[in-house]
C-alpha positions as CSV (number, residue, x, y, z in Angstrom):
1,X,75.3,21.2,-1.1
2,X,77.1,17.8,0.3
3,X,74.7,16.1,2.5
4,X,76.1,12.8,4.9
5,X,72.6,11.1,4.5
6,X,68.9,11.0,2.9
7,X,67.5,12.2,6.3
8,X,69.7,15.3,6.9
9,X,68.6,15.9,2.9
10,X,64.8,15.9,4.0
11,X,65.5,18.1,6.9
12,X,66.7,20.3,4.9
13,X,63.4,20.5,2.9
14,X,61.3,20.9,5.6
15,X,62.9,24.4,7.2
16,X,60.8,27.0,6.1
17,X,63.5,29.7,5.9
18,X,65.5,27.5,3.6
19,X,62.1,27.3,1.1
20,X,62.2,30.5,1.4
21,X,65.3,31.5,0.4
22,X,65.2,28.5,-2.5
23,X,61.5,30.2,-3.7
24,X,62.9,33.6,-3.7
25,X,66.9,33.9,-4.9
26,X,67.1,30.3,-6.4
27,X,64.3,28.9,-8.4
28,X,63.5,31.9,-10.0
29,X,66.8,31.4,-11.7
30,X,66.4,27.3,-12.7
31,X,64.9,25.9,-15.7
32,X,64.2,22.8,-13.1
33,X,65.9,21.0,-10.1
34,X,68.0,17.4,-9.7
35,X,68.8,15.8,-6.8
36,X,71.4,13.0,-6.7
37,X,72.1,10.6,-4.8
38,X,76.0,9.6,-5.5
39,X,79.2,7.8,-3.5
40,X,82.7,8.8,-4.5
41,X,85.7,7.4,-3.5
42,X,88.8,8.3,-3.2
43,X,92.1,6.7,-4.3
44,X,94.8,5.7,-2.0
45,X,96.3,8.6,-1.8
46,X,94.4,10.8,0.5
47,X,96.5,14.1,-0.6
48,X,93.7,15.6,-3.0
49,X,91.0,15.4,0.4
50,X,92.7,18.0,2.4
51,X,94.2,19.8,-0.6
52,X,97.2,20.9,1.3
53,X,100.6,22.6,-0.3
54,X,100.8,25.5,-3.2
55,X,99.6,23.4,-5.8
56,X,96.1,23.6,-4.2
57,X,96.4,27.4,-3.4
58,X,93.9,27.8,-6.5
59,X,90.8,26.5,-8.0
60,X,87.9,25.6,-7.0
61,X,85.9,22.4,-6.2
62,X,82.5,21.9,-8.0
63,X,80.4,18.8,-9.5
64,X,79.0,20.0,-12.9
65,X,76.4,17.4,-13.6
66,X,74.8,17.9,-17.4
67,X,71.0,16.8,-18.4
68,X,70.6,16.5,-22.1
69,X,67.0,15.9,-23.3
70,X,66.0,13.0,-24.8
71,X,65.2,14.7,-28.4
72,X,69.1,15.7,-28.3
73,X,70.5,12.6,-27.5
74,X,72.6,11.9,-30.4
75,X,76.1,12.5,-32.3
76,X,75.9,16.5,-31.0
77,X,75.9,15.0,-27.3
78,X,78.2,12.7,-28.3
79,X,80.5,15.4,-29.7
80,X,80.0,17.3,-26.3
81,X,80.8,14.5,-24.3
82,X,84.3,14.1,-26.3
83,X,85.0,17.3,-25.6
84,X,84.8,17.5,-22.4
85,X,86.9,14.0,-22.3
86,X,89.3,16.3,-23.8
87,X,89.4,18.9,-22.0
88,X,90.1,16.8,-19.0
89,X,93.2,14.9,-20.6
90,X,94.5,18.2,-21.5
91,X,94.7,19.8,-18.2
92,X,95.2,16.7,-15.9
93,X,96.7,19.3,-13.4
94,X,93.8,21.3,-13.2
95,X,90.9,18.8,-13.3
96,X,91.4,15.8,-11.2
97,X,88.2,13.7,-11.8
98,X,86.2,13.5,-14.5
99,X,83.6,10.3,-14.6
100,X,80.8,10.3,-17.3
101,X,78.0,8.0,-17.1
102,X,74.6,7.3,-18.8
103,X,71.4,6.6,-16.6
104,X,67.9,6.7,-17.8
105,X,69.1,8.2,-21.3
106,X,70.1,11.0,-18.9
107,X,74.0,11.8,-19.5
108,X,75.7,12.8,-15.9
109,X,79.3,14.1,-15.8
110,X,80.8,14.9,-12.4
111,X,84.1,17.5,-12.6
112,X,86.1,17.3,-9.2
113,X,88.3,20.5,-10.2
């Protein structure tokens, strides 16, 4: 879920139906939860916002963020990490952003696909 500020994000939290959905259908699923608190920008060309035209007829748009824990930080995230570097240069078509960072040992990588 996109939210425009902090305070809309806390609102959110404090409607009971949406805990109870999140209790019920969601958490039962998750090993935990992250929220983050990010900016993106955009590049000049505005085109990829409205995704407009039959090149954007498919796909789908999704942030894959990745928490490794600290015992496996190492040359096996390191490999995963170059792979997924990979796999965006291969298909520059399909995956239009790709930014890896580290924060807190904590390895984040955000797919715009």
């Amino acid at each position: 879920m996109r939210f425009g500020s902090k305070e809309d994000l806390a609102k959110l939290y404090e409607n009971p139906p949406y805990l109870q959905v999140m209790k019920k259908h969601v958490l039962p699923y998750c090993h935990g939860l992250m929220n983050v608190d990010y900016e993106s920008e955009v590049e000049d060309d505005i085109l990829h916002i409205f995704r407009k035209g039959e090149e954007y007829n498919y796909g789908v748009e999704f942030v894959l963020l990745i928490a490794f824990v600290e015992a496996a930080i190492g040359e096996a995230v390191e490999d995963a990490l170059m792979s997924l570097q990979e796999l965006t240069e291969e298909h520059p078509s399909l995956i239009l952003q790709c930014t890896q960072g580290v924060w807190k040992t904590t390895f984040f990588i955000h797919y715009l696909a």
